[in-house]
mmCIF file of the N, C-alpha and C atoms, coordinates in Angstrom:
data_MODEL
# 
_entry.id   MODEL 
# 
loop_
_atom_site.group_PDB 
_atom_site.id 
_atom_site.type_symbol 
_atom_site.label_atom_id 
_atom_site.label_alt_id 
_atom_site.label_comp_id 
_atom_site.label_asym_id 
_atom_site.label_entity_id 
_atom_site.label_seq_id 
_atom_site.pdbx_PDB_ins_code 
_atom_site.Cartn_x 
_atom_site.Cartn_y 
_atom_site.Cartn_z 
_atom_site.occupancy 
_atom_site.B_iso_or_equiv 
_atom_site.pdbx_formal_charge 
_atom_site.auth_seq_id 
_atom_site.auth_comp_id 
_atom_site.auth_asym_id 
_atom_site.auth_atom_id 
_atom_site.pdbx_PDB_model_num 
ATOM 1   N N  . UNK A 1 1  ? 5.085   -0.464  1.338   1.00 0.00 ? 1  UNK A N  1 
ATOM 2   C CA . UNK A 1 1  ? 5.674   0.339   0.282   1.00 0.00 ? 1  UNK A CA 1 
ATOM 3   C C  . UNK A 1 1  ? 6.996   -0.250  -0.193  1.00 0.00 ? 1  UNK A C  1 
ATOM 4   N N  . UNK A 1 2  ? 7.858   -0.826  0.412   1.00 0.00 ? 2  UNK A N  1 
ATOM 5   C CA . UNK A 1 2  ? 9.250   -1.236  0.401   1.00 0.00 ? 2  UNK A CA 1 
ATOM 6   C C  . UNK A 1 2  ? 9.034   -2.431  -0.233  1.00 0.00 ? 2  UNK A C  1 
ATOM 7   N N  . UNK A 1 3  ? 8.081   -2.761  -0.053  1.00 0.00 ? 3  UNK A N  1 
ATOM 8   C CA . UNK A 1 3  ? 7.446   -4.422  -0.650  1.00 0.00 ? 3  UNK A CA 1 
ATOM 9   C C  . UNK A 1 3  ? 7.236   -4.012  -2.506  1.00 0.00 ? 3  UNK A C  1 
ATOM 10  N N  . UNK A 1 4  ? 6.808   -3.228  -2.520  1.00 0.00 ? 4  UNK A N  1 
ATOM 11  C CA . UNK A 1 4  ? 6.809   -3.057  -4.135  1.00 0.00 ? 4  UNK A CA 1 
ATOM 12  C C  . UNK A 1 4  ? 7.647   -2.512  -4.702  1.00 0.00 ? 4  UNK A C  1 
ATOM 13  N N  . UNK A 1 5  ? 8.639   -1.979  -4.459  1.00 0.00 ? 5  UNK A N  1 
ATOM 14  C CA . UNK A 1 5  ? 9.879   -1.907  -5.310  1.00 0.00 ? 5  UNK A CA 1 
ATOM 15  C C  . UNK A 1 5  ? 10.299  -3.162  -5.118  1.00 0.00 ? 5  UNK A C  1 
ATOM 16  N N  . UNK A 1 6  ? 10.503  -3.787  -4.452  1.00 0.00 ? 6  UNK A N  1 
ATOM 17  C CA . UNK A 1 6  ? 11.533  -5.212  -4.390  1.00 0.00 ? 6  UNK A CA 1 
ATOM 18  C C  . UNK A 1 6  ? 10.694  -6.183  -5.464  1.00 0.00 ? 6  UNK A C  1 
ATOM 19  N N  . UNK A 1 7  ? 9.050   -6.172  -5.218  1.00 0.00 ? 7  UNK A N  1 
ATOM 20  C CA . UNK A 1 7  ? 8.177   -7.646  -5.746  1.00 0.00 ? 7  UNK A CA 1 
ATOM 21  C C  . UNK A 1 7  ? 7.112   -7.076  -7.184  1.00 0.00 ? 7  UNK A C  1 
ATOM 22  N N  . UNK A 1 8  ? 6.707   -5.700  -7.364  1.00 0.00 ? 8  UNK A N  1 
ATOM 23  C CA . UNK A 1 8  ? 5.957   -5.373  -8.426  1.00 0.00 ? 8  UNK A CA 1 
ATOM 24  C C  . UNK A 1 8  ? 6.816   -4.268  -9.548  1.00 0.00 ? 8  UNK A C  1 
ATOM 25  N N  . UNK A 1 9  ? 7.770   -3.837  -8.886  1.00 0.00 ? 9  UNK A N  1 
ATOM 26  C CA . UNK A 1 9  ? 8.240   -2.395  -9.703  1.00 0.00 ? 9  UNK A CA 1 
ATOM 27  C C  . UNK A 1 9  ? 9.370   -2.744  -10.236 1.00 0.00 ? 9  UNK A C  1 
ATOM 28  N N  . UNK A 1 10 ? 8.890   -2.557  -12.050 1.00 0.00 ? 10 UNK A N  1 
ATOM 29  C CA . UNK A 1 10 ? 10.370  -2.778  -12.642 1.00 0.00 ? 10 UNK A CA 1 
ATOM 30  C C  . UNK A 1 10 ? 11.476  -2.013  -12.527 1.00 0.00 ? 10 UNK A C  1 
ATOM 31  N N  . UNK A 1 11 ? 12.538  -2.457  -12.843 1.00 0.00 ? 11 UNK A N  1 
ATOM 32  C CA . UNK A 1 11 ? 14.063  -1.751  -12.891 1.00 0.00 ? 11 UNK A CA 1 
ATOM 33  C C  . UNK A 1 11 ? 13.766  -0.369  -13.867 1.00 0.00 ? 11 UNK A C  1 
ATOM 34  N N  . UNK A 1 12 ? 13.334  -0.567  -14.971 1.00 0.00 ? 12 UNK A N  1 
ATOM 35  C CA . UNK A 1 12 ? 13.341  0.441   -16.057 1.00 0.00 ? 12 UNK A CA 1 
ATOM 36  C C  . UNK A 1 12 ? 12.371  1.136   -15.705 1.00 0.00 ? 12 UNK A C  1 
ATOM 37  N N  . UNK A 1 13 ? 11.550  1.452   -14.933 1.00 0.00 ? 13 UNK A N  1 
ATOM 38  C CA . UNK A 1 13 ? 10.568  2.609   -14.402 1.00 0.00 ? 13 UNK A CA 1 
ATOM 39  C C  . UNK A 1 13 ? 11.355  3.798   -13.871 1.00 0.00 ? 13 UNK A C  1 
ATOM 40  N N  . UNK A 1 14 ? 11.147  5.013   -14.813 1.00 0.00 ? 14 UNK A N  1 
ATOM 41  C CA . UNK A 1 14 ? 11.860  6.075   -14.054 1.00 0.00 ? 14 UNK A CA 1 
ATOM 42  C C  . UNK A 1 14 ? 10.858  6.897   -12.886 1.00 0.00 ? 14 UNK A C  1 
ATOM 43  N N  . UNK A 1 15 ? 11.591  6.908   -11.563 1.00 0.00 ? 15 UNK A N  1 
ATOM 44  C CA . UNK A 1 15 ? 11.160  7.108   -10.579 1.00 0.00 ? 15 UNK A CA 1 
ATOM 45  C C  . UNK A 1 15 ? 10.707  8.779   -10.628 1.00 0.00 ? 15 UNK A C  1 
ATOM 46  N N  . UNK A 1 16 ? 11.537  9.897   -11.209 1.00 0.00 ? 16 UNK A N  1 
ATOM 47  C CA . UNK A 1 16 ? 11.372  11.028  -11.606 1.00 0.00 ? 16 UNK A CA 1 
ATOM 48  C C  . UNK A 1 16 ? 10.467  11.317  -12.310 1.00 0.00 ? 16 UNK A C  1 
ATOM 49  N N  . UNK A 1 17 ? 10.357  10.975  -13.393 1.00 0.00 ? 17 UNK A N  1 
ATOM 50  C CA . UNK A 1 17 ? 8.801   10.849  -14.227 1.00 0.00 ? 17 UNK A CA 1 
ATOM 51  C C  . UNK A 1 17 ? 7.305   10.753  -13.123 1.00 0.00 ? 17 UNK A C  1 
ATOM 52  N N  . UNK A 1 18 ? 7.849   9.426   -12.371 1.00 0.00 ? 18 UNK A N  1 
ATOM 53  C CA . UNK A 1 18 ? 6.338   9.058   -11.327 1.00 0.00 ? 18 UNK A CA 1 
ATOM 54  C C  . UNK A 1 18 ? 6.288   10.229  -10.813 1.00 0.00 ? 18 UNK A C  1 
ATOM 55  N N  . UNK A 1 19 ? 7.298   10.719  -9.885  1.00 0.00 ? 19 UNK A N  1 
ATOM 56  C CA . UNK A 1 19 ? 7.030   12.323  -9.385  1.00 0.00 ? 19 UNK A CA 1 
ATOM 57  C C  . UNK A 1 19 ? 6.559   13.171  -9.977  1.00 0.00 ? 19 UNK A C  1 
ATOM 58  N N  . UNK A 1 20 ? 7.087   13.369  -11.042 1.00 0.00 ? 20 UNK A N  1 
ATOM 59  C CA . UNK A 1 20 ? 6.630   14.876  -11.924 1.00 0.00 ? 20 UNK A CA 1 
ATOM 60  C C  . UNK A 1 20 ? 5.233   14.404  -12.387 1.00 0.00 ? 20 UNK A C  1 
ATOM 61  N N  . UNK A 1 21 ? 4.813   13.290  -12.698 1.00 0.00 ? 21 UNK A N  1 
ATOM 62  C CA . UNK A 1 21 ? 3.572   12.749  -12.861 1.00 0.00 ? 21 UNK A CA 1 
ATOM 63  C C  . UNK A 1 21 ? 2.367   12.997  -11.577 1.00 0.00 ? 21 UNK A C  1 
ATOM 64  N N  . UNK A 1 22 ? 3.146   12.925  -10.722 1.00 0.00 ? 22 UNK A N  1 
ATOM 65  C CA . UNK A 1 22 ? 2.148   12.787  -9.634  1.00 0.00 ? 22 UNK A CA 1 
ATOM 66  C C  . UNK A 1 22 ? 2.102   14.022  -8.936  1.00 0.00 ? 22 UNK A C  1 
ATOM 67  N N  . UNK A 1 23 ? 2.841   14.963  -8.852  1.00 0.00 ? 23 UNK A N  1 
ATOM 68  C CA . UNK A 1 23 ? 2.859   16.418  -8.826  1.00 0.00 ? 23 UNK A CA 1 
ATOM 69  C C  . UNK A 1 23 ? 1.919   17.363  -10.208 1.00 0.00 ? 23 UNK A C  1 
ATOM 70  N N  . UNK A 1 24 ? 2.056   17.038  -11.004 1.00 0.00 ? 24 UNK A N  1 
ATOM 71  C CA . UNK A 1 24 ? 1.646   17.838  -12.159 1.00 0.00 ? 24 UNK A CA 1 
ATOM 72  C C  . UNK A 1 24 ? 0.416   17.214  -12.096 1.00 0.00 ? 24 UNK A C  1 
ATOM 73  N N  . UNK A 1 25 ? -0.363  16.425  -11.393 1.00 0.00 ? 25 UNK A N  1 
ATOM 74  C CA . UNK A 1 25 ? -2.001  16.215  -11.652 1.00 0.00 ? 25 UNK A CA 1 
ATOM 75  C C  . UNK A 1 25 ? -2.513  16.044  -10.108 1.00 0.00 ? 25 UNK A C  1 
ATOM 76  N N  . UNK A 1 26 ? -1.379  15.399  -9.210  1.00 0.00 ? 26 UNK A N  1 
ATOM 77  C CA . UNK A 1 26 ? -2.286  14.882  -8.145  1.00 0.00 ? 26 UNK A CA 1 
ATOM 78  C C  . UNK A 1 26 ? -3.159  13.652  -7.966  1.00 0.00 ? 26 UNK A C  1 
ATOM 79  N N  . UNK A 1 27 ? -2.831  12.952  -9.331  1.00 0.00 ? 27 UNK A N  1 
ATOM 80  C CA . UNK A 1 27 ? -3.541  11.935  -9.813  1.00 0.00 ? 27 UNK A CA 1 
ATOM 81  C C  . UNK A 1 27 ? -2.471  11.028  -9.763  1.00 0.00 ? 27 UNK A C  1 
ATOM 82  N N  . UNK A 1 28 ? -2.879  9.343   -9.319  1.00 0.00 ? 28 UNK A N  1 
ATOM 83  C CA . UNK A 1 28 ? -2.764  8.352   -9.169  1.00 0.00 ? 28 UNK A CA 1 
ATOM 84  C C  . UNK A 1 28 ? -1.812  7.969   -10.761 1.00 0.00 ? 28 UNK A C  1 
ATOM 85  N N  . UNK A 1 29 ? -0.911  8.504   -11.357 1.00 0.00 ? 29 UNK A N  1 
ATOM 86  C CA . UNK A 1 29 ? -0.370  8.295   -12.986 1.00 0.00 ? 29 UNK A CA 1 
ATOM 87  C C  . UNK A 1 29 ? 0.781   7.196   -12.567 1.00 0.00 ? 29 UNK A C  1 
ATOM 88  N N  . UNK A 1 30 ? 0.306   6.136   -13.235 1.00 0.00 ? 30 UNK A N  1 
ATOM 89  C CA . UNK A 1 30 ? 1.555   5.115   -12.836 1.00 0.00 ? 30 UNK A CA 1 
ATOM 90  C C  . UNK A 1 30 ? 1.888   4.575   -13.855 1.00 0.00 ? 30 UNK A C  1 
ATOM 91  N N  . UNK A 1 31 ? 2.572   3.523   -14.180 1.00 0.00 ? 31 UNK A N  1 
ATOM 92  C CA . UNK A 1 31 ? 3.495   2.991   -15.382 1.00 0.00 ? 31 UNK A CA 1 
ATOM 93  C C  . UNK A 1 31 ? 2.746   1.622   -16.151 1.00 0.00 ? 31 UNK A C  1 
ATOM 94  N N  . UNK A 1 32 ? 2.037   1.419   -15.067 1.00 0.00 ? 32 UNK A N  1 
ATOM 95  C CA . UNK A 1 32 ? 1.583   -0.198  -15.209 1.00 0.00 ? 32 UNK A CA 1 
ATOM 96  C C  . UNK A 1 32 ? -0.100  -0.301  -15.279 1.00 0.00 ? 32 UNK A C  1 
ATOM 97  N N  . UNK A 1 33 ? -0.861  0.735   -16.298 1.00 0.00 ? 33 UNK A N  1 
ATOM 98  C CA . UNK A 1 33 ? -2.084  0.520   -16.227 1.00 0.00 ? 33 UNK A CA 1 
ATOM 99  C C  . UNK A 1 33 ? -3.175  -0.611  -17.129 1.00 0.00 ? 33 UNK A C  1 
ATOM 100 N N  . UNK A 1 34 ? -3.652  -0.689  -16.759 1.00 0.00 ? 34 UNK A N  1 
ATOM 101 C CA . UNK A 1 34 ? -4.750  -2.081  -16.866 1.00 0.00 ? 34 UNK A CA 1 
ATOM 102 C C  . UNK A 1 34 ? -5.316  -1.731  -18.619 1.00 0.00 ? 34 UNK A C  1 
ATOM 103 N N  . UNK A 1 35 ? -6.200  -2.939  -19.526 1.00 0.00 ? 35 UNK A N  1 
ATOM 104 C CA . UNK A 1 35 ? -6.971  -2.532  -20.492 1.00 0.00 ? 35 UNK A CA 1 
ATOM 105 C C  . UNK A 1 35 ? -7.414  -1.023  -20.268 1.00 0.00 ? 35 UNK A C  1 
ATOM 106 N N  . UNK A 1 36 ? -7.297  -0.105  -20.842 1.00 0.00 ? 36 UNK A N  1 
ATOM 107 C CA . UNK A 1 36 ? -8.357  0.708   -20.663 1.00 0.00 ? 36 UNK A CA 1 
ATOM 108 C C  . UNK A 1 36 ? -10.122 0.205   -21.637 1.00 0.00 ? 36 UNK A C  1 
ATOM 109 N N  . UNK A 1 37 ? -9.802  -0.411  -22.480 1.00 0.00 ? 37 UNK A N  1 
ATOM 110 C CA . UNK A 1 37 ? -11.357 -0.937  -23.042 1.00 0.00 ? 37 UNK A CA 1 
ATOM 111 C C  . UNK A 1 37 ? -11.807 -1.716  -22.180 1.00 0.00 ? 37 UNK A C  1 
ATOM 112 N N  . UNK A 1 38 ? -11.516 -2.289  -20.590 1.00 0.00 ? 38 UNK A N  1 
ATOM 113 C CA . UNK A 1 38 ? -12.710 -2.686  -20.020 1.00 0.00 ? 38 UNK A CA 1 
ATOM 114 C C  . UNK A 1 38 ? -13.374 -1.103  -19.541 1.00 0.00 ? 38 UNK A C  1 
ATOM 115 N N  . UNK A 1 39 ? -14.055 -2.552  -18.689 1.00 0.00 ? 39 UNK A N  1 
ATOM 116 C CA . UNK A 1 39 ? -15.138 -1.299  -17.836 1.00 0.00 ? 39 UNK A CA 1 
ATOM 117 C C  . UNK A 1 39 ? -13.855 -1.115  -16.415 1.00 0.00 ? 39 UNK A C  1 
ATOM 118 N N  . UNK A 1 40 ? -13.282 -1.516  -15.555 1.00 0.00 ? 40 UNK A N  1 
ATOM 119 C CA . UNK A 1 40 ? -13.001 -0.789  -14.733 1.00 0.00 ? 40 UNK A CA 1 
ATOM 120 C C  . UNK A 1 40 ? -11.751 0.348   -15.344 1.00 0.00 ? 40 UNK A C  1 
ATOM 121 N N  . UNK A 1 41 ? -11.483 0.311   -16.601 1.00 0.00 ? 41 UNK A N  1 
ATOM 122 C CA . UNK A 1 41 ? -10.374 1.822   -17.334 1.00 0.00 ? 41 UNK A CA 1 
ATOM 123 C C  . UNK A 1 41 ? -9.598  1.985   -16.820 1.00 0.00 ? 41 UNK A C  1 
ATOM 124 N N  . UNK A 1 42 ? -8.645  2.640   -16.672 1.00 0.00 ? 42 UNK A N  1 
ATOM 125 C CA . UNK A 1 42 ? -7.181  3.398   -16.208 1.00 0.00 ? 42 UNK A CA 1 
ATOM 126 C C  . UNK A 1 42 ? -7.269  3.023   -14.704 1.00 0.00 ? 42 UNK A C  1 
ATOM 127 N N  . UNK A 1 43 ? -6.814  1.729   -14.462 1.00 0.00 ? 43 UNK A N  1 
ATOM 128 C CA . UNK A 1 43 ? -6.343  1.895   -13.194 1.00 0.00 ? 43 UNK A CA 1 
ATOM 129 C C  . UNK A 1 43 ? -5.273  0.755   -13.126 1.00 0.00 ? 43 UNK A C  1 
ATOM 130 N N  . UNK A 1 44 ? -4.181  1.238   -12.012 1.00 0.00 ? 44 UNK A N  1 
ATOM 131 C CA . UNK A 1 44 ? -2.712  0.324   -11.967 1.00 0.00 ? 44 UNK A CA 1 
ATOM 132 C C  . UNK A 1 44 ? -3.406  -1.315  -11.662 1.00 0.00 ? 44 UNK A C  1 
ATOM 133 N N  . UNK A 1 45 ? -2.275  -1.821  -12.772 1.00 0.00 ? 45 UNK A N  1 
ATOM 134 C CA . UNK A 1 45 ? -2.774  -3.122  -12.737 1.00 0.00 ? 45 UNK A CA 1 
ATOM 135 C C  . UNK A 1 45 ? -1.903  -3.797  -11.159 1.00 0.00 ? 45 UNK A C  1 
ATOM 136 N N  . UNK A 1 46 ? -0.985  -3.753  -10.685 1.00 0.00 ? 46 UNK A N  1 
ATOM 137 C CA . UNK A 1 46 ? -0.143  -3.959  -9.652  1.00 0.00 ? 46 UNK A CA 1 
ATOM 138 C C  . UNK A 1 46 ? 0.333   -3.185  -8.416  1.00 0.00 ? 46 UNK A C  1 
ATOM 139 N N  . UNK A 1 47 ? 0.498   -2.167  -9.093  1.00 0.00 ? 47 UNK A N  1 
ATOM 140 C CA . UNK A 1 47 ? 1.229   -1.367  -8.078  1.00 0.00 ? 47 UNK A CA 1 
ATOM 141 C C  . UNK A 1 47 ? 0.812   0.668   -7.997  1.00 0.00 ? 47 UNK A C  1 
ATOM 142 N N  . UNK A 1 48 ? 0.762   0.964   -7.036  1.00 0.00 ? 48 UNK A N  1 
ATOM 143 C CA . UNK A 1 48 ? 0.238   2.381   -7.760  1.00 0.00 ? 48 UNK A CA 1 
ATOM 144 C C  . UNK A 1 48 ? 2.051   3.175   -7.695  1.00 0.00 ? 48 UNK A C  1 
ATOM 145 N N  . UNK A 1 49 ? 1.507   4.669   -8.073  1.00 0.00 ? 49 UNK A N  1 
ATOM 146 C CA . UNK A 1 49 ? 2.061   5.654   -8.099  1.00 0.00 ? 49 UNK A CA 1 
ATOM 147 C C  . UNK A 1 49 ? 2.647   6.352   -6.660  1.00 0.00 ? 49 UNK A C  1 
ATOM 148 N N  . UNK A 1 50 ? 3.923   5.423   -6.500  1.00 0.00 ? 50 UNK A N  1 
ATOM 149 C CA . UNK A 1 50 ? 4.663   6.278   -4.656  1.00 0.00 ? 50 UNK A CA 1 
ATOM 150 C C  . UNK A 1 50 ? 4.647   7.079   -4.574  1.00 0.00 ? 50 UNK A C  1 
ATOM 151 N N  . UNK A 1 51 ? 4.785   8.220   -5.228  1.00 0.00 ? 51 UNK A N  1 
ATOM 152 C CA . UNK A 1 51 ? 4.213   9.702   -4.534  1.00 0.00 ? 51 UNK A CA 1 
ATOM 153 C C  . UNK A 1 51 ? 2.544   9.568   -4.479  1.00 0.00 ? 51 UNK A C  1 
ATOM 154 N N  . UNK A 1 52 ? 1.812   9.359   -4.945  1.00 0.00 ? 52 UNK A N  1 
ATOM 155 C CA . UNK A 1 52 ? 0.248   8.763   -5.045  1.00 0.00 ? 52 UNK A CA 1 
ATOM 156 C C  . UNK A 1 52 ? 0.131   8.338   -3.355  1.00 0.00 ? 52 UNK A C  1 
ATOM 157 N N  . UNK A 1 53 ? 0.733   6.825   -3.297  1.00 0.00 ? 53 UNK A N  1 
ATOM 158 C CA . UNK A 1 53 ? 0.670   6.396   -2.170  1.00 0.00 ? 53 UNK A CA 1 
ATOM 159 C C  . UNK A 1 53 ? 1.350   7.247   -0.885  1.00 0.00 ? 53 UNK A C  1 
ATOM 160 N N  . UNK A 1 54 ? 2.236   7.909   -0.921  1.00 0.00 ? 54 UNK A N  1 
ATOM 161 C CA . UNK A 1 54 ? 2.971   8.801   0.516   1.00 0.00 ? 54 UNK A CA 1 
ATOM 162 C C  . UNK A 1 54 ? 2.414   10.270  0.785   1.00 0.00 ? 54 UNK A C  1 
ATOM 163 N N  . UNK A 1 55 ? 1.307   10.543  -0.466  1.00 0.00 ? 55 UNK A N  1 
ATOM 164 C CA . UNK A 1 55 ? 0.678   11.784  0.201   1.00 0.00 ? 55 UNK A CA 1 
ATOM 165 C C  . UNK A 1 55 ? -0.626  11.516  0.312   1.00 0.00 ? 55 UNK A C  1 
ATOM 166 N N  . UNK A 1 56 ? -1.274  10.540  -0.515  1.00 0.00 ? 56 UNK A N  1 
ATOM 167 C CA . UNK A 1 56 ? -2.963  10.408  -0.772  1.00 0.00 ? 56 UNK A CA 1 
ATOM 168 C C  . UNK A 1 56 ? -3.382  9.169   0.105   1.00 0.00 ? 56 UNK A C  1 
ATOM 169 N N  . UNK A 1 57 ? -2.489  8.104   -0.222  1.00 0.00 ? 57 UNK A N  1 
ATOM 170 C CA . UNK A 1 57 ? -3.099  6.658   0.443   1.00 0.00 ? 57 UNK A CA 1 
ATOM 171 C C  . UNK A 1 57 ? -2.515  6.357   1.861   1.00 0.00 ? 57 UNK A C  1 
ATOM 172 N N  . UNK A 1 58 ? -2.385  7.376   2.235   1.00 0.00 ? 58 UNK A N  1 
ATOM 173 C CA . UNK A 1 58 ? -1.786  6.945   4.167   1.00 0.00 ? 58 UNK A CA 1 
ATOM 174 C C  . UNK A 1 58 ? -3.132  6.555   4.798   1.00 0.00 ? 58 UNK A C  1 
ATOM 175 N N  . UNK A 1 59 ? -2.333  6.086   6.282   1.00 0.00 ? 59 UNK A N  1 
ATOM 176 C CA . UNK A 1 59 ? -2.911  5.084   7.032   1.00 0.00 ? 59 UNK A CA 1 
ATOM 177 C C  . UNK A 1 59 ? -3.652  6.888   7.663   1.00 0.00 ? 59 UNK A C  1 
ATOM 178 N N  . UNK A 1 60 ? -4.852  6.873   8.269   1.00 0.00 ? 60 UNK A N  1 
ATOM 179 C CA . UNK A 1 60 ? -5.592  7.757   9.426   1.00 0.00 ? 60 UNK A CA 1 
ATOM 180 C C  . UNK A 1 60 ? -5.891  7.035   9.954   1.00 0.00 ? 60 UNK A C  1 
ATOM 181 N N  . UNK A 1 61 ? -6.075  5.986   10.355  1.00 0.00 ? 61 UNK A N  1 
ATOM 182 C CA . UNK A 1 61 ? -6.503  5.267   11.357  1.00 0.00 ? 61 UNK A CA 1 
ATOM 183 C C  . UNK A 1 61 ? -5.767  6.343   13.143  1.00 0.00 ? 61 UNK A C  1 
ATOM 184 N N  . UNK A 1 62 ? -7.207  6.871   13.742  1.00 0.00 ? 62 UNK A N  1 
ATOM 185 C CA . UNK A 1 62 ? -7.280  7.361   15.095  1.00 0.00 ? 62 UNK A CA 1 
ATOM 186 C C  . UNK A 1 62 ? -7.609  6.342   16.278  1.00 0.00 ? 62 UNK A C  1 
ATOM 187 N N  . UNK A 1 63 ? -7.868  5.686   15.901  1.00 0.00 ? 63 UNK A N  1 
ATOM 188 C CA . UNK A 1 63 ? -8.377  4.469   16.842  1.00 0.00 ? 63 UNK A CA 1 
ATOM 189 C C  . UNK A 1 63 ? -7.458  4.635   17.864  1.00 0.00 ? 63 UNK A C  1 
ATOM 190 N N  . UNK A 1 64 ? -7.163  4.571   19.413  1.00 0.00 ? 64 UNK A N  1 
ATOM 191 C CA . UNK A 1 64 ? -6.965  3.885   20.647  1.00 0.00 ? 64 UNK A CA 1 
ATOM 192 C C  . UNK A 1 64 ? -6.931  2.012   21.001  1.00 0.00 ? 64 UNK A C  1 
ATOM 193 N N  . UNK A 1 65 ? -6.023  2.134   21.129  1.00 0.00 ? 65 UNK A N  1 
ATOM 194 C CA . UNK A 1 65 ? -6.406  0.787   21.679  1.00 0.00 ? 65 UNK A CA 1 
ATOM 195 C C  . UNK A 1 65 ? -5.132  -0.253  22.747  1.00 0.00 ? 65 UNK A C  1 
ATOM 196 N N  . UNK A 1 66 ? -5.672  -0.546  23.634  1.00 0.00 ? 66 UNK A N  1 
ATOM 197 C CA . UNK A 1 66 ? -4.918  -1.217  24.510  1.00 0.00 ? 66 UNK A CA 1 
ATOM 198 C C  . UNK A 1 66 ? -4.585  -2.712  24.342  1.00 0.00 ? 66 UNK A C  1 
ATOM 199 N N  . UNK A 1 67 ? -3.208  -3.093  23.804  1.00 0.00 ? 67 UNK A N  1 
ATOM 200 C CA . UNK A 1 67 ? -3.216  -4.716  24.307  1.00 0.00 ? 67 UNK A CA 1 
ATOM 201 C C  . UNK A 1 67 ? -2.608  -5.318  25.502  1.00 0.00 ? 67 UNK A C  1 
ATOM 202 N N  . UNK A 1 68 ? -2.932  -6.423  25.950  1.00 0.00 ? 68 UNK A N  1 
ATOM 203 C CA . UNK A 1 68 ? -2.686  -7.009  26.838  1.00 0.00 ? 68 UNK A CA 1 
ATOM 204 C C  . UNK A 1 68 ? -2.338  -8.808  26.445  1.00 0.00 ? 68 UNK A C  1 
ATOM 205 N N  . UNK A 1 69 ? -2.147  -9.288  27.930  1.00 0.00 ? 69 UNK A N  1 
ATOM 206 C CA . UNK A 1 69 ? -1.865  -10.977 28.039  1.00 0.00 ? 69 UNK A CA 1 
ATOM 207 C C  . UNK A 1 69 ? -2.302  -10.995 29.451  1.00 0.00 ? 69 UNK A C  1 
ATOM 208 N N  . UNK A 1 70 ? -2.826  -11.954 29.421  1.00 0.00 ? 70 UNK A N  1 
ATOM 209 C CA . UNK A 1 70 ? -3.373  -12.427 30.701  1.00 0.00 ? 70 UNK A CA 1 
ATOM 210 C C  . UNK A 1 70 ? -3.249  -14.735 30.556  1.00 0.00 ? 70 UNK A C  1 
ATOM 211 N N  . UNK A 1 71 ? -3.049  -14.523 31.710  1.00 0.00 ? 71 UNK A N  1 
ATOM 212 C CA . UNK A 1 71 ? -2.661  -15.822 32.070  1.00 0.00 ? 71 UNK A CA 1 
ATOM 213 C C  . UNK A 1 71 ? -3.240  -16.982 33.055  1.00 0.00 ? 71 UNK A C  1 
ATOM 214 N N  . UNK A 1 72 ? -3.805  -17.804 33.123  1.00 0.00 ? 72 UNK A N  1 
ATOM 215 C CA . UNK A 1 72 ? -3.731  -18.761 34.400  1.00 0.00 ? 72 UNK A CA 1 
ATOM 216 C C  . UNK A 1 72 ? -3.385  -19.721 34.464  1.00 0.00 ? 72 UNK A C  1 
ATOM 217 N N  . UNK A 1 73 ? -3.066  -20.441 35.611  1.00 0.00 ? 73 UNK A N  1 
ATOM 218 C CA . UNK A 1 73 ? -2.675  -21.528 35.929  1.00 0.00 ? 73 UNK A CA 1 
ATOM 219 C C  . UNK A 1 73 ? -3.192  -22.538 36.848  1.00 0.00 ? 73 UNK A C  1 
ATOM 220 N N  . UNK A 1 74 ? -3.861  -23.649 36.776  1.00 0.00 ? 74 UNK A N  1 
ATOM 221 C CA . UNK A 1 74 ? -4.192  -24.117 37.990  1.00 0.00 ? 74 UNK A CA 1 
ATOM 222 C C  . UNK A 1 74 ? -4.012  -25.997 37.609  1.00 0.00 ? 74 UNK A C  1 
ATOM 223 N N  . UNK A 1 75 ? -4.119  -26.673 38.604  1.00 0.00 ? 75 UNK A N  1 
ATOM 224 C CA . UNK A 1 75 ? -4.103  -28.251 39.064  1.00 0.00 ? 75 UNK A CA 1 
ATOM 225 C C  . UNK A 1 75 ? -5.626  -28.703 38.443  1.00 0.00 ? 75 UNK A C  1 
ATOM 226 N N  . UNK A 1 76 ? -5.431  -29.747 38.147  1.00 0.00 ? 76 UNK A N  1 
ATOM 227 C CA . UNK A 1 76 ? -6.238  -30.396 37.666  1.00 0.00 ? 76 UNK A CA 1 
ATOM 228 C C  . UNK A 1 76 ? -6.923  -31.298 38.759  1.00 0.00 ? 76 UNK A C  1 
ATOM 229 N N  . UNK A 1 77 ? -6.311  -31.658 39.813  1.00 0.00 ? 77 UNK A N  1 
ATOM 230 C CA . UNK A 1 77 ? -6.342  -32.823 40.601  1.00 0.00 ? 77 UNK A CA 1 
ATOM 231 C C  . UNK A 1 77 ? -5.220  -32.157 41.651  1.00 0.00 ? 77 UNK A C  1 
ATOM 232 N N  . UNK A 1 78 ? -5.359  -33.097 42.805  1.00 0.00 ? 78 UNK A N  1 
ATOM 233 C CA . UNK A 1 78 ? -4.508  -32.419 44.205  1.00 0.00 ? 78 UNK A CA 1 
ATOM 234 C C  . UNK A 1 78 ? -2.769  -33.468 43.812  1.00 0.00 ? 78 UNK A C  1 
ATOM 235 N N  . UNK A 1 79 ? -1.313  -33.330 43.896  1.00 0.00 ? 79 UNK A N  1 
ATOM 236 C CA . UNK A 1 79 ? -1.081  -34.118 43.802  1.00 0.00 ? 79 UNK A CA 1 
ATOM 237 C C  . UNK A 1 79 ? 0.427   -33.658 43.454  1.00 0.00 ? 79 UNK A C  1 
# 
């Protein structure tokens, strides 16, 4: 997230607007949308809508999982 304000999101994007945008539909409304005359239509060409992304596009990942390191060492030859 911190990555696209610094590398996709212009200066002149008002951040208040994206909110009230993304509150007043719940919908993905961002600044930077694609042709709409293709076929894939209204969708962010770069970057989406941060309130979009911090209530709709979070991580659920439940998964478990254990890491480890394991090691050996041994002689090739006596010596």
């Amino acid at each position: 997230m911190n990555q696209n304000f610094r590398q996709w999101y212009q200066t002149n994007v008002d951040v208040q607007e994206q909110k009230d945008a993304y509150f007043r539909t719940g919908k993905n409304i961002t600044w930077n949308w694609s042709d709409p005359s293709t076929p894939s239509g209204l969708k962010p060409i770069y970057t989406d809508n941060y309130y979009w992304t911090v209530y709709q596009n979070y991580e659920n990942d439940t998964r478990s999982r254990i890491f480890g390191n394991v090691e050996m060492n041994y002689k090739a030859t006596h010596g």
